[in-house]
Residue frames as qw, qx, qy, qz and C-alpha x, y, z in Angstrom:
[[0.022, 0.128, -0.905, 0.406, 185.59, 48.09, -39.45],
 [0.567, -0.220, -0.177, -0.774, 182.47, 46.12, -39.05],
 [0.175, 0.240, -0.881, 0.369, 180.97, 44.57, -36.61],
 [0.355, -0.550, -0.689, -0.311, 177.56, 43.74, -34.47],
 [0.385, -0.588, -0.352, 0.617, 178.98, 44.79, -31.14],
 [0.153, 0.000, 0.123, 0.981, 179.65, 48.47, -33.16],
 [0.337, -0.489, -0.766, -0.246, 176.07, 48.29, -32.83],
 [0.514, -0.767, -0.301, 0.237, 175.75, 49.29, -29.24],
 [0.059, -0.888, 0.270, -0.367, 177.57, 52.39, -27.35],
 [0.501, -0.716, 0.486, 0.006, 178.88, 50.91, -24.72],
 [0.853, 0.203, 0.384, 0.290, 180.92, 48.79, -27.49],
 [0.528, 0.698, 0.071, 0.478, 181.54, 51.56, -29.84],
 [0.029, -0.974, 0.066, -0.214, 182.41, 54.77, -27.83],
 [0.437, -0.808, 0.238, 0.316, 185.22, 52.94, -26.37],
 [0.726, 0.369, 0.315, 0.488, 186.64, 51.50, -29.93],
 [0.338, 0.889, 0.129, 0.281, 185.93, 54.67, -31.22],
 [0.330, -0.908, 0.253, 0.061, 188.50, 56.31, -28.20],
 [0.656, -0.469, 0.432, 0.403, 191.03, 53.72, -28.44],
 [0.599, 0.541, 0.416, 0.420, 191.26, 54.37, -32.00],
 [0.038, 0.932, -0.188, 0.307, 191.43, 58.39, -31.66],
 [0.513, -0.810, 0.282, 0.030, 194.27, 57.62, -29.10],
 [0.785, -0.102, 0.460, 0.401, 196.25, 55.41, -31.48],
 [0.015, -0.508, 0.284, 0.813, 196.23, 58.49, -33.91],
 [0.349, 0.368, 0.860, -0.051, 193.43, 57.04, -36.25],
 [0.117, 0.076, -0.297, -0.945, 192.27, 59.51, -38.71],
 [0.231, 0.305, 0.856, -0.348, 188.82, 58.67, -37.62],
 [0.577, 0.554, 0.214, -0.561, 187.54, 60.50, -40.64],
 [0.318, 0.530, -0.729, -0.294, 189.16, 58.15, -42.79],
 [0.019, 0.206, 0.927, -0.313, 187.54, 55.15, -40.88],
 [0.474, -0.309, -0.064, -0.822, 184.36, 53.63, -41.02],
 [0.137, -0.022, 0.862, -0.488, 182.74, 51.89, -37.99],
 [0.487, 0.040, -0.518, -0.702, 180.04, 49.46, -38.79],
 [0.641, -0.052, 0.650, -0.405, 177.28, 47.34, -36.83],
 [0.416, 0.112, 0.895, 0.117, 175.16, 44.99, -38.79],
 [0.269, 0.228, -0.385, -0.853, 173.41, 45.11, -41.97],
 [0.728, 0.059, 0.427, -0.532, 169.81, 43.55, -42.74],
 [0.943, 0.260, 0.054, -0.199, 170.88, 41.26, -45.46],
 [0.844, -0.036, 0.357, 0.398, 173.61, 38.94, -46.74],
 [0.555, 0.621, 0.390, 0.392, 173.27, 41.09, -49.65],
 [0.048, -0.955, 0.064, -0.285, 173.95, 44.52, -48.06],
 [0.668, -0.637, 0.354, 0.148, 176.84, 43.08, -45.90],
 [0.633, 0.347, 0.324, 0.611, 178.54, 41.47, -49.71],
 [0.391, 0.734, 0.205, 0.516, 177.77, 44.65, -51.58],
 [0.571, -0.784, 0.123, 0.210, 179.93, 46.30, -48.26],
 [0.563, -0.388, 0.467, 0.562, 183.24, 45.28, -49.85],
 [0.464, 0.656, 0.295, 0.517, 182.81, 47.25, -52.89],
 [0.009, -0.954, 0.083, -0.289, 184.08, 49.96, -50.54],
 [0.631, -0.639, 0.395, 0.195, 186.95, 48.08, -49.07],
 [0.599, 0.664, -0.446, -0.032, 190.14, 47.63, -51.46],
 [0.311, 0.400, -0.746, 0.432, 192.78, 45.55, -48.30],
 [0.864, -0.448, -0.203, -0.108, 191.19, 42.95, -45.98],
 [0.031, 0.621, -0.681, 0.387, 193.53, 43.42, -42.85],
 [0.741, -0.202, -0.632, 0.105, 192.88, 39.29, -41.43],
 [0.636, -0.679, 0.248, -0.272, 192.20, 39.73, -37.29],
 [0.622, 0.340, -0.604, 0.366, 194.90, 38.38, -35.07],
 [0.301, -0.389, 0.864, 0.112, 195.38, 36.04, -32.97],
 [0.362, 0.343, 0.822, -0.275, 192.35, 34.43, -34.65],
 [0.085, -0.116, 0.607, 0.781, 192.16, 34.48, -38.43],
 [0.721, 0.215, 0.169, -0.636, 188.36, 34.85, -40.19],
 [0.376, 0.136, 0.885, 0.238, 187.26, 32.05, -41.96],
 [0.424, 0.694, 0.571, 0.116, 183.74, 33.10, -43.41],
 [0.082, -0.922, -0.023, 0.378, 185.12, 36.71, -43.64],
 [0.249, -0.296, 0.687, 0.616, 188.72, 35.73, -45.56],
 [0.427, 0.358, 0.824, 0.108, 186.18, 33.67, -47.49],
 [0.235, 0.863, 0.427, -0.133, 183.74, 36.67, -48.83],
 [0.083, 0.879, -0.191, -0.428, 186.22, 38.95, -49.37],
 [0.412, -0.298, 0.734, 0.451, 188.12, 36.82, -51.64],
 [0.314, 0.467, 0.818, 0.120, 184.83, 36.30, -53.52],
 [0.358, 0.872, 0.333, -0.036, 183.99, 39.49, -53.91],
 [0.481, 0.726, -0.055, 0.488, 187.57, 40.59, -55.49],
 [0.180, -0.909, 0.291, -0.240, 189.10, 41.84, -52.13],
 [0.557, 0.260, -0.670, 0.416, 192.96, 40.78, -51.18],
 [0.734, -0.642, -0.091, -0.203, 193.03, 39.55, -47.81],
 [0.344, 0.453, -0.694, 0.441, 196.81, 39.98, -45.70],
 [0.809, -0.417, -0.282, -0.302, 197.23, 37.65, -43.47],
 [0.086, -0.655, 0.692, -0.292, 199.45, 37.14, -40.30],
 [0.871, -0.109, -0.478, -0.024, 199.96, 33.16, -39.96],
 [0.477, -0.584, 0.478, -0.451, 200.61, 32.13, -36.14],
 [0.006, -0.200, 0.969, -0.147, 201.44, 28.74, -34.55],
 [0.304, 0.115, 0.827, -0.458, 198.34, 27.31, -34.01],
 [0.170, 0.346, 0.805, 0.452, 194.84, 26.63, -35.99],
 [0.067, 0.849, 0.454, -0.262, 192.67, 29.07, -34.72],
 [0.110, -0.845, 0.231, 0.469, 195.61, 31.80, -36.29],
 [0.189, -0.206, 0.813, 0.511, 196.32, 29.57, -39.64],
 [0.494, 0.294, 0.818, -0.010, 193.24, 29.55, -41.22],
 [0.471, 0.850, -0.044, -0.230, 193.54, 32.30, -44.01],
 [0.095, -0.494, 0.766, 0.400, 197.02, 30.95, -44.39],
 [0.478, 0.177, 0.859, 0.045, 195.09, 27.42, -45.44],
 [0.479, 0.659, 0.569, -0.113, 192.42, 29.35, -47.53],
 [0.251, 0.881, -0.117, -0.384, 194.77, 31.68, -48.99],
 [0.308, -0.215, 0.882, 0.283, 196.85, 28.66, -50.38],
 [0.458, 0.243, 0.826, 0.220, 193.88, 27.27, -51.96],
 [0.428, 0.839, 0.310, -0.134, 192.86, 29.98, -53.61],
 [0.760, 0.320, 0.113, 0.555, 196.66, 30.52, -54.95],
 [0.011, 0.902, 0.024, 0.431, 197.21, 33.69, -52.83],
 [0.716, -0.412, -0.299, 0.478, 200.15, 32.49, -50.45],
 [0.398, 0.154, -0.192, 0.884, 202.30, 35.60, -51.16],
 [0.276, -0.641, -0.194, -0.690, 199.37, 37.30, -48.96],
 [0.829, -0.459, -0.206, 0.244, 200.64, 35.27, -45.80],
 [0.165, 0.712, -0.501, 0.464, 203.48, 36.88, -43.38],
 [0.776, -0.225, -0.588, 0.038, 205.10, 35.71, -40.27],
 [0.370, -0.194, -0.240, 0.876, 206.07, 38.63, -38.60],
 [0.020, -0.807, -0.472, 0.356, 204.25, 41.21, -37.10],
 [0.155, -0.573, 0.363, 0.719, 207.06, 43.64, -39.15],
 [0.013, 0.087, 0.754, 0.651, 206.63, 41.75, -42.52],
 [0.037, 0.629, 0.768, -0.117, 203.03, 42.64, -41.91],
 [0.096, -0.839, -0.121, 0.521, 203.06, 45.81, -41.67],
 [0.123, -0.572, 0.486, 0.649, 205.24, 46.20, -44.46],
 [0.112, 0.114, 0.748, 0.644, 203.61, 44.46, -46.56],
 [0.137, 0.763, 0.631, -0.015, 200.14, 45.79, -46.07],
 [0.113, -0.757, 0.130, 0.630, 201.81, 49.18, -46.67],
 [0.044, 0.254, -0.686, -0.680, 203.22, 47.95, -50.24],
 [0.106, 0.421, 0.888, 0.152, 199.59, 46.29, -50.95],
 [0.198, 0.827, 0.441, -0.285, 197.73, 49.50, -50.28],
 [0.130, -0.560, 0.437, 0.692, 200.38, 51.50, -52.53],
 [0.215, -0.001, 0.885, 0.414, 199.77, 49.01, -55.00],
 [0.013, 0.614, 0.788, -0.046, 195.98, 49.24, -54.52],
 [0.103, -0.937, -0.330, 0.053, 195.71, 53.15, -53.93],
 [0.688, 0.175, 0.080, 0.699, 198.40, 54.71, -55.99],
 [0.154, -0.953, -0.103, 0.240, 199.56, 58.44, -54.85],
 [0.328, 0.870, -0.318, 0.187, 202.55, 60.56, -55.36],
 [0.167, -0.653, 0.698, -0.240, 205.48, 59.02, -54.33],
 [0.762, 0.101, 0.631, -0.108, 203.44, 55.12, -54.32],
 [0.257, -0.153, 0.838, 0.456, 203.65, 52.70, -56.77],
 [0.729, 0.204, -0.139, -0.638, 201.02, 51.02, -58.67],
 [0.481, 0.107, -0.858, -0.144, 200.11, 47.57, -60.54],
 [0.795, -0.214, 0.156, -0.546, 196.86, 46.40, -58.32],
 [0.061, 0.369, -0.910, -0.182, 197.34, 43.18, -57.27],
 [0.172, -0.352, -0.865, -0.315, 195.34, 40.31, -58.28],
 [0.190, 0.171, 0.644, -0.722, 191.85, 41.21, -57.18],
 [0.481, 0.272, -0.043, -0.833, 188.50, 41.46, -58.31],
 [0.925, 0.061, 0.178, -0.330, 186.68, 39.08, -60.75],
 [0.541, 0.321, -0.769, 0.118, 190.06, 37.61, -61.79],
 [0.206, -0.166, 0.866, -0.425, 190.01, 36.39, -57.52],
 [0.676, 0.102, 0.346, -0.643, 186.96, 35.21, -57.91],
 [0.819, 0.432, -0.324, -0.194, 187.58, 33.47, -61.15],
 [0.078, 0.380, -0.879, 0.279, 191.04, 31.87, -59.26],
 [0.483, -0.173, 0.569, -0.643, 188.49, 30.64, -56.45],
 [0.803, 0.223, 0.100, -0.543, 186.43, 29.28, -58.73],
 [0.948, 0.115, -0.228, -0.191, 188.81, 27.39, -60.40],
 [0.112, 0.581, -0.725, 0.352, 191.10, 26.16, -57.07],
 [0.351, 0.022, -0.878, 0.325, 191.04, 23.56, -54.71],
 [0.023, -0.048, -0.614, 0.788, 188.74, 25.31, -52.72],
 [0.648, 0.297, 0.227, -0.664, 185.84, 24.94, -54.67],
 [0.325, 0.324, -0.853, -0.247, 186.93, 21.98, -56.24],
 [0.777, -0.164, 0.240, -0.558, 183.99, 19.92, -54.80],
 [0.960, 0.094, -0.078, -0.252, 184.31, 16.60, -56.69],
 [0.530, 0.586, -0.535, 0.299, 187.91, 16.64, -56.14],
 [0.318, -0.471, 0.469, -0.677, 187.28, 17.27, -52.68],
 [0.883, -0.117, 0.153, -0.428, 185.19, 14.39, -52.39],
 [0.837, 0.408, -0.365, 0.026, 187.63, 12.05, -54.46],
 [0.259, 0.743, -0.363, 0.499, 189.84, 12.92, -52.34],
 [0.517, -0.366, 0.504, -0.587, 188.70, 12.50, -48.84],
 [0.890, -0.222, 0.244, -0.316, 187.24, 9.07, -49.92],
 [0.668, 0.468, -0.518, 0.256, 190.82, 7.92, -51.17],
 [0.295, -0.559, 0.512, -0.582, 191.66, 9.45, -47.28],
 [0.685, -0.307, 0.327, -0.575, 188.98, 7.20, -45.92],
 [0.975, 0.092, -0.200, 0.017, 189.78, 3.81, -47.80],
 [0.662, 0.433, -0.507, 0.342, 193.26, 4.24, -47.10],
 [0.474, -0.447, 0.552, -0.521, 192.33, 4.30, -43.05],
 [0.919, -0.108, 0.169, -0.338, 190.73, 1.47, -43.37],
 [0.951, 0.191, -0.194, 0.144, 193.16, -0.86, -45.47],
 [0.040, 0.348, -0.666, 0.658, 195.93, 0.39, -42.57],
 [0.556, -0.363, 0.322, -0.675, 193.16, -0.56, -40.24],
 [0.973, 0.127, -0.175, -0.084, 192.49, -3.90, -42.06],
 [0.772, 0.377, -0.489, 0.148, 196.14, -4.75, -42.41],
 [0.238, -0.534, 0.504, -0.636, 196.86, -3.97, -38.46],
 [0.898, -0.122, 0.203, -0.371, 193.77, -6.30, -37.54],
 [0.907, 0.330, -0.216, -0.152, 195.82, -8.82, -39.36],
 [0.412, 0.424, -0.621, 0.514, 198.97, -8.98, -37.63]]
């Protein structure tokens, strides 16, 4: 878990409680402030294997990095936009089956993703996608599809206008 506020005590010490009180294996957890570069905050998710996506209020730059640097990211999609925006970015990077809609199918499936990810006795296996294959997806999806992006949008924009034009005309 990282954060800036994890920074300060009077931030951490009560995280840190409500965590020991939810039965947290708090030596199985780690609890991070900030880091002095871009570069030390990336080379972070070489120790994470399962981005759990915040809720109500999905990351954006956060989904974003970890996808880049190889890490699956489950997401809970919600009604609204502030709670749909790893659903959007995990579409374009061709990772929908990393979306749920239920607090239950959540849970269950971040259980069969870390199995997958961190085989034991009794767990499965077969990692899914992750690493520089995600990266390589990213690279070549919609989401970094720049000139497409652009084609796109200015197909968008003519086709306001000649609705706009043909309105004026009537």
């Amino acid at each position: 878990l990282k954060s800036p506020g994890l920074d300060h005590p009077e931030v951490r010490e009560p995280f840190v409680a409500r965590l020991r009180a939810a039965g947290v294996d708090l030596r199985r957890t780690e609890i991070l402030g900030t880091t002095d570069t871009v570069a030390q905050h990336l080379a972070l998710y070489r120790r994470v294997d399962l981005a759990l996506d915040t809720s109500p209020y999905n990351g954006t730059t956060t989904t974003c990095e970890a996808l880049w640097m190889g890490v699956p990211v489950l997401t809970l999609a919600g009604d609204r936009h502030a709670s749909r925006v790893s659903l959007s970015l995990l579409r374009a990077a061709g990772c929908e089956d990393w979306v749920v809609y239920s607090i239950d199918d959540y849970i269950a499936r971040a259980q069969s993703l870390a199995a997958a990810l961190c085989p034991g006795p009794g767990l499965g296996g077969g990692a899914p996608l992750s690493g520089p294959a995600l990266r390589e997806r990213m690279r070549g999806g919609v989401m970094l599809d720049h000139e497409g992006q652009a084609t796109r949008f200015w197909a968008a924009l003519r086709n306001c206008r000649e609705k706009d034009m043909a309105g004026a005309a009537h």
